[in-house]
C-alpha positions as CSV (number, residue, x, y, z in Angstrom):
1,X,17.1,-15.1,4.6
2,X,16.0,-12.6,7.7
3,X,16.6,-13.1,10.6
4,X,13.4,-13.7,13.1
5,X,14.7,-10.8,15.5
6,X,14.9,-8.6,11.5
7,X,11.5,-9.8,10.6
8,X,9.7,-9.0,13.5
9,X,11.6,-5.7,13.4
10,X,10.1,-4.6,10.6
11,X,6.7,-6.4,10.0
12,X,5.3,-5.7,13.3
13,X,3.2,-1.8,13.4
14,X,1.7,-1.7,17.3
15,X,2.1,1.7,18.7
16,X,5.3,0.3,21.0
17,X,6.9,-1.3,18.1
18,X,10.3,0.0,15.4
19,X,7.5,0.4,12.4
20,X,5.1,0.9,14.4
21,X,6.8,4.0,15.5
22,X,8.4,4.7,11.8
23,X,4.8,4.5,10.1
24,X,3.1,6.6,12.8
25,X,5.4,9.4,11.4
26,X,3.8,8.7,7.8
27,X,0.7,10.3,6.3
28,X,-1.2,7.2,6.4
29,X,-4.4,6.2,4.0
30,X,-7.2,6.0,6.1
31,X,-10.2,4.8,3.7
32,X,-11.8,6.3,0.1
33,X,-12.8,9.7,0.9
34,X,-16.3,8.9,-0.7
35,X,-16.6,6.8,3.2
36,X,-16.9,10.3,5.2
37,X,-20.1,10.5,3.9
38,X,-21.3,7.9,5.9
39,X,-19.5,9.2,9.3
40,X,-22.6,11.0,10.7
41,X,-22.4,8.3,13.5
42,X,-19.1,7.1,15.3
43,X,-17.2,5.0,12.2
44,X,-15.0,2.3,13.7
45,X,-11.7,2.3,12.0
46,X,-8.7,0.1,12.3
47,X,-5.1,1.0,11.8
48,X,-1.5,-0.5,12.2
49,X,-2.6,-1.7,15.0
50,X,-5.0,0.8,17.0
51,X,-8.2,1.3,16.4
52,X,-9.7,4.8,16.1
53,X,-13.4,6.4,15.3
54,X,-14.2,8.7,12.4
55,X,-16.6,11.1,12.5
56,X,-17.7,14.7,11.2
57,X,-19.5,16.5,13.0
58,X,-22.5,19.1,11.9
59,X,-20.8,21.9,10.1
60,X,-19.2,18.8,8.4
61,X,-15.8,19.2,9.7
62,X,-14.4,15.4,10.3
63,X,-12.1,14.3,13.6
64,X,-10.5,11.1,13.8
65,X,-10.7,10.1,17.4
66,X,-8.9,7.9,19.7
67,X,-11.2,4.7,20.3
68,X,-10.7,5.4,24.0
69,X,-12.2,8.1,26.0
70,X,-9.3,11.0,27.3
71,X,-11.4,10.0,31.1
72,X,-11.7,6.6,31.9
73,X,-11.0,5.2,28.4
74,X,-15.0,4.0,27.9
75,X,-14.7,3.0,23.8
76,X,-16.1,6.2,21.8
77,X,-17.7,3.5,19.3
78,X,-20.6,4.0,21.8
79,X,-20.7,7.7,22.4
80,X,-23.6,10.4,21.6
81,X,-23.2,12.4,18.1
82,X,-24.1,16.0,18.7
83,X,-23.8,19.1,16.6
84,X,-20.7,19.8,17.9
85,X,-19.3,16.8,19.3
86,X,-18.9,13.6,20.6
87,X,-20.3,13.0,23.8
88,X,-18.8,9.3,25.9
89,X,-21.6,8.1,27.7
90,X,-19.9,7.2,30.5
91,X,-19.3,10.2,32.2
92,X,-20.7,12.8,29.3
93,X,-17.4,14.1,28.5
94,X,-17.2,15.7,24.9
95,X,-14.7,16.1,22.5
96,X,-14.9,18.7,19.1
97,X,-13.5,16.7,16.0
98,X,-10.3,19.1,16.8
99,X,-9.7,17.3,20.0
100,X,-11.3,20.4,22.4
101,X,-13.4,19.0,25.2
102,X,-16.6,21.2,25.5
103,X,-18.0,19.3,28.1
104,X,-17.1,17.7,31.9
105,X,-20.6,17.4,33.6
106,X,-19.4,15.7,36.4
107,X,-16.8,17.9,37.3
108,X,-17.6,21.2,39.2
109,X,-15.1,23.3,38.0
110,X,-15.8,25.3,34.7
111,X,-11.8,25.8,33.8
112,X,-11.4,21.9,34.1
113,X,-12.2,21.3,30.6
114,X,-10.1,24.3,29.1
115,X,-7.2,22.2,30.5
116,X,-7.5,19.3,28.6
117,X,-7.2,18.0,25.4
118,X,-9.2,15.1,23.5
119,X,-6.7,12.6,21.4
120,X,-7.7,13.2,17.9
121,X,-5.5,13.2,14.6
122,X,-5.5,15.6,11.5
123,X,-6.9,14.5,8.3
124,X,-6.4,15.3,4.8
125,X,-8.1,14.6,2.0
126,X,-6.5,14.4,-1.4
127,X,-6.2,12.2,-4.6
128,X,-10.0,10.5,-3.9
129,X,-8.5,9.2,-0.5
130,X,-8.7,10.5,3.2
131,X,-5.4,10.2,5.0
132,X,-4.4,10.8,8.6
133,X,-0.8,11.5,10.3
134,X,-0.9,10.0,13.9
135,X,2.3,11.4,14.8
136,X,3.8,14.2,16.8
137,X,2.0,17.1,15.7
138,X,5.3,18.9,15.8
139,X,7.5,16.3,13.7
140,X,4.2,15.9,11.5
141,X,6.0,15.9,7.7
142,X,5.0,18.1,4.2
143,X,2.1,15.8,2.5
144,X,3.3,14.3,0.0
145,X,0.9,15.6,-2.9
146,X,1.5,13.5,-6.1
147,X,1.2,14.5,-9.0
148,X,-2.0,12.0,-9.9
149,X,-3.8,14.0,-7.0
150,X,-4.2,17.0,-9.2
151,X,-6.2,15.2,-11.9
152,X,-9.9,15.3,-12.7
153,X,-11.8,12.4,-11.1
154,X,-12.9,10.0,-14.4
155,X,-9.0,10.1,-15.0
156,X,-8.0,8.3,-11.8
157,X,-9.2,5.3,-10.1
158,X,-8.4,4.5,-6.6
159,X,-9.7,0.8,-5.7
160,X,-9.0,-0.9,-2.7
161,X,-9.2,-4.7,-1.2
162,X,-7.9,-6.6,2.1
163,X,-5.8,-8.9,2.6
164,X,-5.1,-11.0,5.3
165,X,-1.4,-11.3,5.9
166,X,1.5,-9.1,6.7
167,X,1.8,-5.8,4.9
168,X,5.8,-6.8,3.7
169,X,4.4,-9.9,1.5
170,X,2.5,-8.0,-0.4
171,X,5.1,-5.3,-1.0
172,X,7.4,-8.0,-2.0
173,X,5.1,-9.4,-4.8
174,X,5.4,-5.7,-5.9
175,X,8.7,-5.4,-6.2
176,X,9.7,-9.1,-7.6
177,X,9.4,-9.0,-12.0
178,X,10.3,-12.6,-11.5
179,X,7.2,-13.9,-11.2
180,X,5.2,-12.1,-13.5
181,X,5.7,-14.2,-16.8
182,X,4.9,-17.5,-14.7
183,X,2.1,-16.6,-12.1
184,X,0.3,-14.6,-14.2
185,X,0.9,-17.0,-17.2
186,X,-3.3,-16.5,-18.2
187,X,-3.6,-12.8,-17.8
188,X,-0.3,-12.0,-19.8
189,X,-1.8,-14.1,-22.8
190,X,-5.0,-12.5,-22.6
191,X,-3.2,-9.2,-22.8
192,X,-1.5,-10.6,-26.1
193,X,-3.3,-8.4,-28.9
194,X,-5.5,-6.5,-26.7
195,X,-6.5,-2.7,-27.0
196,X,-6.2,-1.9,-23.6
197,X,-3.1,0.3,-22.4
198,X,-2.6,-1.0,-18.8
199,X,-2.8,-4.8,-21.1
200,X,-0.1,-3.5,-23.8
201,X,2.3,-2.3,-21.5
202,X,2.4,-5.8,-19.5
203,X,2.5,-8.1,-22.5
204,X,6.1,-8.6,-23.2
205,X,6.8,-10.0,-19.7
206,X,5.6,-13.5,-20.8
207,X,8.6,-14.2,-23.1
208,X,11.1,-13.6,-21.1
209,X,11.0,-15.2,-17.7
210,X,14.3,-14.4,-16.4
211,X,15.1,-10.9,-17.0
212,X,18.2,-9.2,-15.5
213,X,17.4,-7.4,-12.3
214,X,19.2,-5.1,-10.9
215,X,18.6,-1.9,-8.0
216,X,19.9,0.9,-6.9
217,X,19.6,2.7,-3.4
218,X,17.8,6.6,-2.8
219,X,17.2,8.5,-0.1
220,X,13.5,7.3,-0.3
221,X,13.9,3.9,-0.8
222,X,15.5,2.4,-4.2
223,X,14.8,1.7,-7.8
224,X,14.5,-1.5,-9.0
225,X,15.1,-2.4,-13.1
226,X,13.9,-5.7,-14.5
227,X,16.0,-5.9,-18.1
228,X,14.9,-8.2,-20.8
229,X,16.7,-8.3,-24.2
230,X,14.1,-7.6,-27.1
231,X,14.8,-9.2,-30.4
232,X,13.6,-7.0,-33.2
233,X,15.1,-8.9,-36.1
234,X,17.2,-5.8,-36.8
235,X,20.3,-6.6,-35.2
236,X,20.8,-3.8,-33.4
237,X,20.6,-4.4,-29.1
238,X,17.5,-3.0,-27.7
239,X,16.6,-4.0,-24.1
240,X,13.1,-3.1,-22.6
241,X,13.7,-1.5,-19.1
242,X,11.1,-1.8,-16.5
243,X,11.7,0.3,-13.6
244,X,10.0,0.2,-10.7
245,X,10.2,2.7,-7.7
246,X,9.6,1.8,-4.0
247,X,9.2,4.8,-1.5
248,X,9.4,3.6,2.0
249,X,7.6,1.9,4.2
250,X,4.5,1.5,2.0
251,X,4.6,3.1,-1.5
252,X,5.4,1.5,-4.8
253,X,5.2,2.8,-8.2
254,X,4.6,0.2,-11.0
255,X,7.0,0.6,-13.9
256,X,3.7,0.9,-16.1
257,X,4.1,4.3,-15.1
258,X,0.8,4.9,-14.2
259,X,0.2,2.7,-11.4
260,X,0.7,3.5,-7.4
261,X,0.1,0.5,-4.8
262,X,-0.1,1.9,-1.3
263,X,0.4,-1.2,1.2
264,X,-0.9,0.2,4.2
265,X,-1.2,-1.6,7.3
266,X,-4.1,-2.5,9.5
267,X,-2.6,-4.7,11.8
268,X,0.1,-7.0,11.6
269,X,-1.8,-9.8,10.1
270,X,-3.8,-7.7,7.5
271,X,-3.2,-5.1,5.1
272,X,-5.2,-2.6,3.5
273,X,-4.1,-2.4,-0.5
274,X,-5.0,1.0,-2.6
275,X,-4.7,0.3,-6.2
276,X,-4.4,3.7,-7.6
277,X,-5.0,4.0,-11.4
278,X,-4.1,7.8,-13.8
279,X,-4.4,8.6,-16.9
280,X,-2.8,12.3,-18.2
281,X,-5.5,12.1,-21.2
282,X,-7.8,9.2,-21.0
283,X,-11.3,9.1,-18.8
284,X,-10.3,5.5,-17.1
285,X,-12.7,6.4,-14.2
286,X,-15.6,6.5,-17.0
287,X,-17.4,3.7,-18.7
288,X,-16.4,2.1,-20.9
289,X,-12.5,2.5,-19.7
290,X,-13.1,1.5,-16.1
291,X,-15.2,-1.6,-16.3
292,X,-12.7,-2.6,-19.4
293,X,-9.5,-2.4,-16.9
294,X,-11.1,-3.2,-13.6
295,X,-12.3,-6.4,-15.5
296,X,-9.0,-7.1,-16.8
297,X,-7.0,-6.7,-13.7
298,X,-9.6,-8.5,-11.6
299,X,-10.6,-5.5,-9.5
300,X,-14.4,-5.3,-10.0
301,X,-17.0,-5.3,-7.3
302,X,-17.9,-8.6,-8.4
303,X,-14.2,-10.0,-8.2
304,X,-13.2,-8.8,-4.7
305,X,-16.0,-10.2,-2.9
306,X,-15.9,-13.3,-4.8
307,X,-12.4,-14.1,-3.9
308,X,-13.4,-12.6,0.0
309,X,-11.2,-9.5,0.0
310,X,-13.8,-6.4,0.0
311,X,-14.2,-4.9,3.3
312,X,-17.2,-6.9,3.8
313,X,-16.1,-10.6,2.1
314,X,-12.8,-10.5,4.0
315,X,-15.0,-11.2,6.9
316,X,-17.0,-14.4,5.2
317,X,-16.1,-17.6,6.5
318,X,-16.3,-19.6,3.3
319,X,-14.4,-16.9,1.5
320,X,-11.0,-18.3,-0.7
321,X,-8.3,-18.3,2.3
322,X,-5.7,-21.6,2.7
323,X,-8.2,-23.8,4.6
324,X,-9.7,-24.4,0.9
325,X,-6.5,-23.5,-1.2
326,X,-8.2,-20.3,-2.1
327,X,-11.0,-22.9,-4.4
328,X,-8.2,-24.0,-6.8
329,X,-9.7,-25.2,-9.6
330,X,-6.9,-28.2,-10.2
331,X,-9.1,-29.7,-13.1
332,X,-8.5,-26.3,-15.3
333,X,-4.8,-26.9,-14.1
334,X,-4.8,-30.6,-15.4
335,X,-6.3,-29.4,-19.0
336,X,-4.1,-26.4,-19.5
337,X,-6.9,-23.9,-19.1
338,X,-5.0,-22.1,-16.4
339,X,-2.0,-22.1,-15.3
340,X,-2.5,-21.5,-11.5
341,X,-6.3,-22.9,-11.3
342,X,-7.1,-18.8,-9.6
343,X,-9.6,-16.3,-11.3
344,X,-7.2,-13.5,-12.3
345,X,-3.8,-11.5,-11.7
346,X,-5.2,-9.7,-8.5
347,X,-6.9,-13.2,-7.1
348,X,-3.3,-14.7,-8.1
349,X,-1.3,-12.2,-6.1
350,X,-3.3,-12.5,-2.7
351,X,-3.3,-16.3,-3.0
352,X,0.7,-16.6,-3.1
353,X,0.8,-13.7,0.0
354,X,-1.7,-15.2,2.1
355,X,-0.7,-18.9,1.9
356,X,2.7,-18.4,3.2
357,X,1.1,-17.2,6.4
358,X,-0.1,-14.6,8.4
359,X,3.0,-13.0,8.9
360,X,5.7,-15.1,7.3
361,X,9.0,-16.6,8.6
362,X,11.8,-15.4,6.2
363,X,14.6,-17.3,8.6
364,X,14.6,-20.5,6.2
365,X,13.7,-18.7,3.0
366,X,16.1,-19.6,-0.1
367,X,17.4,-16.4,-1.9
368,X,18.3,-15.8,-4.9
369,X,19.7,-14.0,-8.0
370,X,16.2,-13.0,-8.7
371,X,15.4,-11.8,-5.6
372,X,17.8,-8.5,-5.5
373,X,14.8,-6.0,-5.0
374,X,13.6,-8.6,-1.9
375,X,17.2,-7.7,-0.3
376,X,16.8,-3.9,-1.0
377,X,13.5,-4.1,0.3
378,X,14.6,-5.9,3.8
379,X,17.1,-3.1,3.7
380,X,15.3,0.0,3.0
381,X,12.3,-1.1,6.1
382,X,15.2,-2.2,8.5
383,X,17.0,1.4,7.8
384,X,13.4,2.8,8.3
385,X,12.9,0.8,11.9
386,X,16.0,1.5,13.2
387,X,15.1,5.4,13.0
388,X,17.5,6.2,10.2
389,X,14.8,8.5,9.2
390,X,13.9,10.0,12.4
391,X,13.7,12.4,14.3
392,X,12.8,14.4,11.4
393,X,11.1,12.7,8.0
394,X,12.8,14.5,5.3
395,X,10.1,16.0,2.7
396,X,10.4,13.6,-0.6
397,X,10.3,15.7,-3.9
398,X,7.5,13.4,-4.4
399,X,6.9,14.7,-8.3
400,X,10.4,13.6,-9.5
401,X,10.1,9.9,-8.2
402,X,8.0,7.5,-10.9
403,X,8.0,4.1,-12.3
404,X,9.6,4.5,-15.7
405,X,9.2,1.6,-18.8
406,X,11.3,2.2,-22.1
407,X,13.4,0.7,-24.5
408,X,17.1,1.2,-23.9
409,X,19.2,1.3,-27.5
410,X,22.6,-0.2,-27.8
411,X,23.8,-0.9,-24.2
412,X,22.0,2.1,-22.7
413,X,21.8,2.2,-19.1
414,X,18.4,2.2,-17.7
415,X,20.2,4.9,-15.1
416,X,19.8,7.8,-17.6
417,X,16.5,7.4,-17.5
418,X,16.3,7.9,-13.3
419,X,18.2,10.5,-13.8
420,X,16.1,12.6,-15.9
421,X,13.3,12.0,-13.8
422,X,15.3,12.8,-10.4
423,X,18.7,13.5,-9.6
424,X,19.9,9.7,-7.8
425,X,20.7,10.5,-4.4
426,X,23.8,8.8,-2.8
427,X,22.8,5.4,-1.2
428,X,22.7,6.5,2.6
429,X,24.9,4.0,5.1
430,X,22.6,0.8,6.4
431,X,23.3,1.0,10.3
432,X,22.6,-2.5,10.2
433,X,25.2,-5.6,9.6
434,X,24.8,-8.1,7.1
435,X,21.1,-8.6,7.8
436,X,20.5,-10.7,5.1
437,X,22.1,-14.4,4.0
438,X,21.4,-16.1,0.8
439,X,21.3,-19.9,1.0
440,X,22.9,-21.7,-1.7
């Protein structure tokens, strides 16, 4: 378990707060680039914590503005878009998308304005998404470009839904093989036989529902192996190694190898999830690949707002939430059509997150020997809160870190296989005490 003082420590993102701080220091997802397009007028955004307006200005060049006018804090939802900037209508102060004020009618003096300087934050686009550091500008870090980044556009898909509830639940879901053969007990059949590639990869998790887990600390976070014995009728040991990769505070790497989850948060109580999908040689952001794998992960148009977690459903008050067990359909329960009475894996997922609460009390949780990435998890976010990564974020060779799944032959140790993608880095001293208790 966590303590409450160690949970609020590292789920809470305000500006004032540990991760708050730790995440500001982050090059942050802001939205799908394909949004900007729409940012003509002042573009409310929220995030961890704040919230902030987009918008781009005539010559196309896009700011991301404080939601507070630099004068008398008047919201900047409200102001006028000109060519070159946004003008508060308070007072008529404007701000260029770089955060130069152009403008202070109602003061007299014509250097007053040259003295200033608007709050805005850089922006970079990259990978289909539009990200934002709201940092220091002198401590910002090197963006991490990934390696999916530099693609073609029909062979990546980045898809993204909300979710109510604390950013950490949903990371832990990520990082917990446990679950996967019993949760997701329909999907995992359906992949059974299938010709899909994201379906093949995932089908051998259903026959083995407590695989050996163990993880290993980096300098970015930690690697996580789920181990499960494969019988091959030949005798010889063979051992299926899924490995999965958690770069902290948001950033997981599915052991499918193809597969990044960035958990970024909007506030404490909801979370902003981008599914990022790659394929080195197949067109999976073309038809007939992306309706094929959207459908079977449960990430189509139709799915999200029908379980209430597109941008828009999240907002509908009849949508699946606790107050109607997410529309559980207990008779396909009773006849063995389903094993969790939910729609699909994604609707599955959110379900399990969201219904242990907003922002979940981990001081009477049960741990444990299934739960050793949870404790690494804890760990790696405590180590971030408590600054072990600041002043300065160290630039993470970003194109050697990667979910890995393989067969391991004889014994092998699913190390080698880390190592040949990166070399481990030392586990770095927790400056933290015995954080976490398992109850027995």
């Amino acid at each position: 378990m966590l303590s409450r003082a160690d949970n609020e420590k590292i789920c809470r993102v305000g500006p004032e707060t540990p991760m708050g701080k730790a995440l500001r220091r982050h090059w942050l997802p802001l939205m799908p680039a394909q949004r900007l397009e729409a940012a003509t007028e002042p573009l409310p955004v929220p995030l961890v914590g704040q919230e902030f307006v987009l918008w781009k200005d005539a010559s196309g060049q896009a700011g991301l503005f404080d939601l507070a006018c630099l004068h008398r804090g008047a919201s900047l939802r409200l102001a006028r878009a000109e060519d070159d900037g946004l003008r508060c209508i308070y007072h008529g102060w404007k701000f260029a998308v770089d955060g130069r004020v152009l403008d202070t009618p109602n003061v007299a003096d014509p250097a007053f304005a040259a003295r200033l300087r608007g709050r805005t934050y850089p922006l970079h686009e990259a990978g289909g998404l539009l990200w934002t550091y709201l940092g220091p500008r002198e401590l910002a870090p090197e963006f991490p470009r990934w390696p999916w980044m530099d693609l073609p556009g029909s062979q990546r898909m980045v898809i993204p839904h909300v979710q109510d509830c604390n950013f950490v639940q949903i990371i832990e879901g990520l990082v917990d093989s446990s679950h996967l053969g019993i949760l997701h007990t329909n999907g995992l059949r359906q992949a059974t036989g299938s010709a899909l590639n994201f379906a093949q990869k995932v089908e051998s998790m259903q026959r083995n529902l407590a695989p050996r887990l163990e993880a290993e600390e980096t300098d970015f976070g930690f690697y996580y192996a789920a181990l499960r014995d494969i019988d091959g009728g030949t005798g010889a040991a063979r051992t299926e190694a899924r490995i999965t990769a958690f770069v902290a505070p948001f950033t997981v790497l599915n052991p499918n190898g193809d597969i990044m989850s960035l958990l970024v948060p909007i506030s404490d109580t909801r979370t902003a999830f981008y599914h990022v999908f790659w394929s080195d040689t197949q067109p999976i952001n073309a038809e007939p690949l992306r309706s094929q794998h959207l459908r079977f992960v449960g990430l189509t148009s139709e799915a999200l707002e029908g379980f209430g977690i597109s941008e828009a459903g999240i907002e509908a008050p009849d949508r699946p939430q606790p107050s109607n067990n997410f529309h559980q359909n207990r008779e396909a329960m009773h006849s063995g059509a389903s094993f969790s009475g939910l729609p699909g894996l994604i609707e599955e997922d959110v379900a399990v997150a969201v219904s242990s609460g907003l922002l979940r009390d981990r001081s009477r949780e049960v741990l444990c020997t299934a739960d050793v990435a949870i404790r690494k998890l804890y760990l790696a976010l405590l180590r971030v809160a408590d600054g072990a990564d600041l002043p300065e974020v160290p630039a993470i060779a970003v194109r050697s870190i990667a979910g890995i799944r393989a067969v391991l032959e004889n014994g092998g140790d699913w190390r080698a296989l880390v190592q040949e993608m990166l070399e481990l880095p030392r586990p770095r001293p927790v400056p933290h005490t015995n954080p976490i208790e398992e109850t027995t």
